[in-house]
VMD Tcl script that draws the C-alpha trace (Angstrom):
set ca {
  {-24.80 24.92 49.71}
  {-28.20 23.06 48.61}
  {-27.81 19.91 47.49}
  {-28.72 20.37 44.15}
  {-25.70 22.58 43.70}
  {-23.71 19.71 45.68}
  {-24.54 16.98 42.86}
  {-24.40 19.56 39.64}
  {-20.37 20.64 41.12}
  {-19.85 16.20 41.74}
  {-21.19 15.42 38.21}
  {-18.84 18.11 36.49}
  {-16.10 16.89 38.09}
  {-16.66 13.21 37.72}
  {-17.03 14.17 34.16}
  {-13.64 16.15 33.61}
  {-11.90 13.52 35.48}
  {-13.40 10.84 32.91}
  {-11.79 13.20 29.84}
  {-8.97 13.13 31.04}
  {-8.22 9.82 31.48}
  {-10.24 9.37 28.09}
  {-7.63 11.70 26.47}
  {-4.56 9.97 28.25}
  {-5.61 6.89 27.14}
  {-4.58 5.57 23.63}
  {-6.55 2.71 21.66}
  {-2.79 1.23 20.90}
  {-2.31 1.17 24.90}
  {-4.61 -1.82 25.21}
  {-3.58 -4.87 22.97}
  {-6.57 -6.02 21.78}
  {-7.79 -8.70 18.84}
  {-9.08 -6.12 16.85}
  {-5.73 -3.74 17.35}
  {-3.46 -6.18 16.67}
  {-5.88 -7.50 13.49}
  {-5.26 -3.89 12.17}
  {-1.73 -3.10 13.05}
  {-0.91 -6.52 11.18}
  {-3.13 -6.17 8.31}
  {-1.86 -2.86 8.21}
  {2.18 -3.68 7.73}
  {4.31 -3.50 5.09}
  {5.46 -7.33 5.49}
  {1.82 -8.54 5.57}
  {1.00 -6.33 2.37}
  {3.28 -6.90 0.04}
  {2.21 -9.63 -2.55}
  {3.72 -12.81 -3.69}
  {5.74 -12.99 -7.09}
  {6.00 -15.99 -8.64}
  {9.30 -15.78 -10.70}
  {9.47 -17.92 -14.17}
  {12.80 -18.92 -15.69}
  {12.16 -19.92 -19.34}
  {14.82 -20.68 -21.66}
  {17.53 -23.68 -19.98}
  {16.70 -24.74 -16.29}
  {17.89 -27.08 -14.40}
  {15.99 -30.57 -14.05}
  {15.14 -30.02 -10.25}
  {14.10 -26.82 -11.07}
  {11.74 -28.15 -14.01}
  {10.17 -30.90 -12.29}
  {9.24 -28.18 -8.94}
  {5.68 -28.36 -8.35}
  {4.72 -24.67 -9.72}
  {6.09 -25.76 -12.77}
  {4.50 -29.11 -12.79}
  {1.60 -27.08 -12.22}
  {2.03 -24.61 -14.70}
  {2.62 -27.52 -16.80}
  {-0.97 -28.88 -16.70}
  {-2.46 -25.62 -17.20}
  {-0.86 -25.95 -20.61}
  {1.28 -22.18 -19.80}
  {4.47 -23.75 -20.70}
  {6.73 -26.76 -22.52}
  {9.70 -27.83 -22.35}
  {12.04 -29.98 -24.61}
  {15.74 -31.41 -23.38}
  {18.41 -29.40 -24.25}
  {22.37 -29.59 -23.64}
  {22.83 -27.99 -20.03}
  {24.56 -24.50 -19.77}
  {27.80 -24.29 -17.88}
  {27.49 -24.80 -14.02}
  {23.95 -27.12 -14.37}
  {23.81 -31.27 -13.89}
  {21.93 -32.69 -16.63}
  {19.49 -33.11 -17.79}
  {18.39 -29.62 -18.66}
  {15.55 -27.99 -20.13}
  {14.36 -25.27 -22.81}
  {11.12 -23.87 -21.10}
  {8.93 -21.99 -23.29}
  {5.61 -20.29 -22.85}
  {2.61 -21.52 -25.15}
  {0.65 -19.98 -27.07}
  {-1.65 -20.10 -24.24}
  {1.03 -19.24 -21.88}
  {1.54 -16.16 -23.84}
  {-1.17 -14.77 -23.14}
  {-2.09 -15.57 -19.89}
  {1.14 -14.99 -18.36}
  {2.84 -11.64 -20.39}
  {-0.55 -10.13 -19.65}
  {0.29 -9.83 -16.18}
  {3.98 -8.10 -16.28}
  {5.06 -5.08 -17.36}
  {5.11 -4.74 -21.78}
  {9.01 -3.93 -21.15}
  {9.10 -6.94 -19.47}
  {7.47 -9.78 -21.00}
  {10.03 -10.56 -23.31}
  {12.89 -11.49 -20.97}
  {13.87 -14.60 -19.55}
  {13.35 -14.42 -16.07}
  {9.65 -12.96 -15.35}
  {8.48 -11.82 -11.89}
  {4.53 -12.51 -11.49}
  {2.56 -10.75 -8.92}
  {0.60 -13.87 -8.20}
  {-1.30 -13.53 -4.89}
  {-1.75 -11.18 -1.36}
  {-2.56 -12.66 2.09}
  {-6.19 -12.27 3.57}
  {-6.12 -11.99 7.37}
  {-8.51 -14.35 8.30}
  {-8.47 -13.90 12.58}
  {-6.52 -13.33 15.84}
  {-7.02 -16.69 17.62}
  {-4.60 -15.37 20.44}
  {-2.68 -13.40 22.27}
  {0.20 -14.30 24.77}
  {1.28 -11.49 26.74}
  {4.49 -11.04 29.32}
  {5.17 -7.90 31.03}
  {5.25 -5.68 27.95}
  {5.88 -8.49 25.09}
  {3.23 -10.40 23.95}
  {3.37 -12.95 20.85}
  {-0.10 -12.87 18.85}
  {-1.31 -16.18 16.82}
  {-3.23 -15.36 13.47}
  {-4.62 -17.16 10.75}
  {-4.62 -16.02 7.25}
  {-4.91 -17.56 3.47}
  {-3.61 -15.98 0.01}
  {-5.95 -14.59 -2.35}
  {-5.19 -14.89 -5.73}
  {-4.62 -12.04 -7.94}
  {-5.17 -13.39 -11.52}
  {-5.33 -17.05 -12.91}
  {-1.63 -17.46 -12.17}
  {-2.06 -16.91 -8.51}
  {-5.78 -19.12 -8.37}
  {-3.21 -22.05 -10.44}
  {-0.67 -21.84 -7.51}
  {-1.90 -20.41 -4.25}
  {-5.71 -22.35 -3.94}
  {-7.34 -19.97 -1.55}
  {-8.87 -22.69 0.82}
  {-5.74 -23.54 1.96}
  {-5.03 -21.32 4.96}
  {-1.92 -20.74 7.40}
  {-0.82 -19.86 11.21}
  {1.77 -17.97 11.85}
  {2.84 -16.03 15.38}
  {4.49 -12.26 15.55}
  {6.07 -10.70 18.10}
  {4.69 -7.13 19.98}
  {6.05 -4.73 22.45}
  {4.44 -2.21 24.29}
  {5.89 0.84 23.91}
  {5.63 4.72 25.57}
  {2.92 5.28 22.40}
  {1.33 2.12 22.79}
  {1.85 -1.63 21.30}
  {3.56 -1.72 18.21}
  {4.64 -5.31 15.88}
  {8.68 -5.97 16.74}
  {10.15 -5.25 13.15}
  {13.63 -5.97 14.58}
  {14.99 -8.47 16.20}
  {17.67 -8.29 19.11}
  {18.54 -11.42 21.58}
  {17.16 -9.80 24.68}
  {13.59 -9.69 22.92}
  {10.97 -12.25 22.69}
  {8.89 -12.90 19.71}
  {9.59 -12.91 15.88}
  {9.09 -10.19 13.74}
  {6.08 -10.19 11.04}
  {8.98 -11.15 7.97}
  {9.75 -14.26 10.21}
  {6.09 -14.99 10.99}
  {4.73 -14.75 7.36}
  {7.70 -17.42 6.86}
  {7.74 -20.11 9.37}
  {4.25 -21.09 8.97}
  {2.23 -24.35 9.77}
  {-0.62 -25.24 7.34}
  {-3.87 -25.06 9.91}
  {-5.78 -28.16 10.54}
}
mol new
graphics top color blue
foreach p $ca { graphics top sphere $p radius 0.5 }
foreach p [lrange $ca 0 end-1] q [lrange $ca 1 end] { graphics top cylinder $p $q radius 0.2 }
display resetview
């Protein structure tokens, strides 16, 4: 056999045994910053916007003097006059009412059926992941630190959730027989918090 032959039959088969590891090989089997940037970005959890939820009519003092209100307040979206307290709420109490102003800043931004009830649930804001900054890993558990900020949805949201303001929070993964996936349950044996736990205990970044 000449050795031309020799090196044409080594390079096809150096070649078919790089496709097949290429097609056993997954992108999910390797946990890297850029997989677990999409498979968080990607979630349920991490998509699913902030509601702000408004109680006008009587609240209760603590709940009128709560620093969205207070806020809300100085936009000039609501007032509020002192009113006997309803059954089951320490004085003092409150009548909260939208503005003028409030009216049409804040009704624009529910539902029509909506925005005449007493309890309204704003969409105010979804979270921006800003970066991976690291990943932990233990036999086939890791825990992945991220940083990420809200971004406003309407004036509401810019009022409440200032987008410079941005947040760490660590989630759990496991590797499993398809590749690393975010642990959406919890169960003793298992390290790691889930993404719903993550996106709640959260530490302000320096």
């Amino acid at each position: 056999m000449s050795t031309g032959l020799m090196r044409k039959i080594l390079i096809l088969a150096l070649c078919a045994a790089l496709g097949l590891l290429l097609v056993s090989c997954s992108p999910r089997d390797f946990l890297t910053r850029r997989l677990a940037t999409d498979l968080i970005s990607a979630s349920d959890a991490f998509k699913t916007p902030q509601q702000f939820t408004l109680q006008t009519g009587v609240v209760a003092n603590q709940d009128y003097l709560s620093p969205e209100y207070l806020i809300l307040q100085q936009h000039g979206w609501i007032s509020a006059n002192k009113v006997p307290c309803s059954p089951g709420l320490a004085p003092p109490c409150w009548d909260v009412l939208l503005t003028p102003a409030g009216v049409d800043t804040v009704r624009a931004l529910v539902p029509a059926e909506e925005a005449d009830k007493a309890l309204l649930f704003i969409p105010v804001a979804k979270r921006d992941l800003v970066s991976v900054t690291g990943i932990t890993k233990q036999g086939n558990l890791a825990d992945v630190d991220f940083l990420w900020k809200w971004e406003p949805l309407n004036e509401v949201g810019a009022a409440l959730y200032p987008g410079d303001l941005h947040y760490i929070s660590t989630v759990g993964f496991r590797d499993y027989d398809d590749g690393w996936r975010i642990i959406i349950a919890q169960s003793p044996p298992r390290s790691g918090q889930t993404l719903d736990d993550a996106l709640k205990n959260v530490e302000p970044a320096q």
